[in-house]
N, C-alpha and C positions, 0 to 999 in steps of 0.2 A: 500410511500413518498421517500423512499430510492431511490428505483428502477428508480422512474422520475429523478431523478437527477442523477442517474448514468446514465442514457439514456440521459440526456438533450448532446445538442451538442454542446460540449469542443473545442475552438480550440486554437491547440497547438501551444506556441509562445515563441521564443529566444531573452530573451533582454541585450543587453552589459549594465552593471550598470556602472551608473556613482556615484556612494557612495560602504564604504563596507558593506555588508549585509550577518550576520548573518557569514558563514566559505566562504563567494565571497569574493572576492575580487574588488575592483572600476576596472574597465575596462574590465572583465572577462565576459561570455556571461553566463545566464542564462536560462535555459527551464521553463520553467512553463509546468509541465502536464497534464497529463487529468487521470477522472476514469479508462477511460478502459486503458490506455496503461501501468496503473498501473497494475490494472488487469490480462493482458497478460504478463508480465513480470511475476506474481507470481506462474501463473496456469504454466508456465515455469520451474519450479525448481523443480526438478528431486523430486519424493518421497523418502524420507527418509535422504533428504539434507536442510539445514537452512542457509538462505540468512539477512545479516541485512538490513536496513533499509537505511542505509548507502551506502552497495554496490549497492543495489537498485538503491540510486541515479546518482549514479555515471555511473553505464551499462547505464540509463535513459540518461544521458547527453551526454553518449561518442555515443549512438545509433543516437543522434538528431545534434552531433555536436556542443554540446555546453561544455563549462567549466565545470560548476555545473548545479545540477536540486534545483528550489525555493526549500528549506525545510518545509515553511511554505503552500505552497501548497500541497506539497507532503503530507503533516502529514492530511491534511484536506481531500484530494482527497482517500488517504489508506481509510480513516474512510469511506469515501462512497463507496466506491467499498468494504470492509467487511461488513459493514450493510444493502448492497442492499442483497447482496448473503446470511445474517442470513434470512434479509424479505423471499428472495424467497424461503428460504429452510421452511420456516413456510408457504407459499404459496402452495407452493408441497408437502410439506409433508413428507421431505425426511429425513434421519435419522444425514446427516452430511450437514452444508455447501458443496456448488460445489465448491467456490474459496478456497482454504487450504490455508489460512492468516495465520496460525499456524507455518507455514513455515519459516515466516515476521517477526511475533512475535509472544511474548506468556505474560503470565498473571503478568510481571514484568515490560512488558514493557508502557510507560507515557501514550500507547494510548487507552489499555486496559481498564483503567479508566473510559475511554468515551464512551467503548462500551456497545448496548444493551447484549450484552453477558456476563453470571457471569466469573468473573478469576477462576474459580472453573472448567466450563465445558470447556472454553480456555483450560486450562490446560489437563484436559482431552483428548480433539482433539489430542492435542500434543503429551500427551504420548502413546496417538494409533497410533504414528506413530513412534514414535521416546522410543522406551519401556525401553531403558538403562539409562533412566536419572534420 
């Protein structure tokens, strides 16, 4: 289920708002993204370094040439792009996720909640990478 939706095909779009929304501003240009460029941005961050969700948005926008990246897309799109990659790591059979969302966040953070993943083995991921915390 995950996976089709992370494969379905996104296309990426900048909209100047004309209200303010959420930390936009009215006349500021918006990105709406997509799973995967969420994605490739995450699988980007060096092992053993942690990006928020925040800067996230923000490479995302300065990369596409807009103001801001939606929030509300983003928070939606992250949760697809981590739940495609827990499916397919139960698909394969492999010992860790391939996308390291751990990176992104970890078991504290709003969106953890919604994952098929427990905060328990989240947090795990994390401390295998990150062992001093």
């Amino acid at each position: 289920m995950w996976i089709a939706k992370f494969n379905k095909p996104y296309k990426e779009k900048i909209k100047k708002l004309t209200f303010n929304f959420a930390d936009i501003k009215k006349g500021e240009t918006m990105l709406v993204s997509s799973p995967s460029s969420i994605a490739k941005y995450i699988h980007k961050i060096p092992k053993g370094k942690k990006k928020t969700v925040i800067e996230m948005r923000e490479a995302l926008a300065k990369k596409a040439k807009a103001n801001k990246t939606c929030p509300v897309s983003t928070g939606i799109f992250l949760r697809i792009a981590i739940e495609a990659s827990l499916e397919e790591q139960i698909k394969k059979k492999t010992k860790k996720p391939k996308l390291p969302f751990w990176r992104i966040i970890d078991e504290k953070s709003p969106i953890a909640n919604k994952l098929s993943i427990s905060k328990k083995l989240l947090k795990a991921y994390k401390n295998q990478e990150f062992i001093n915390e």
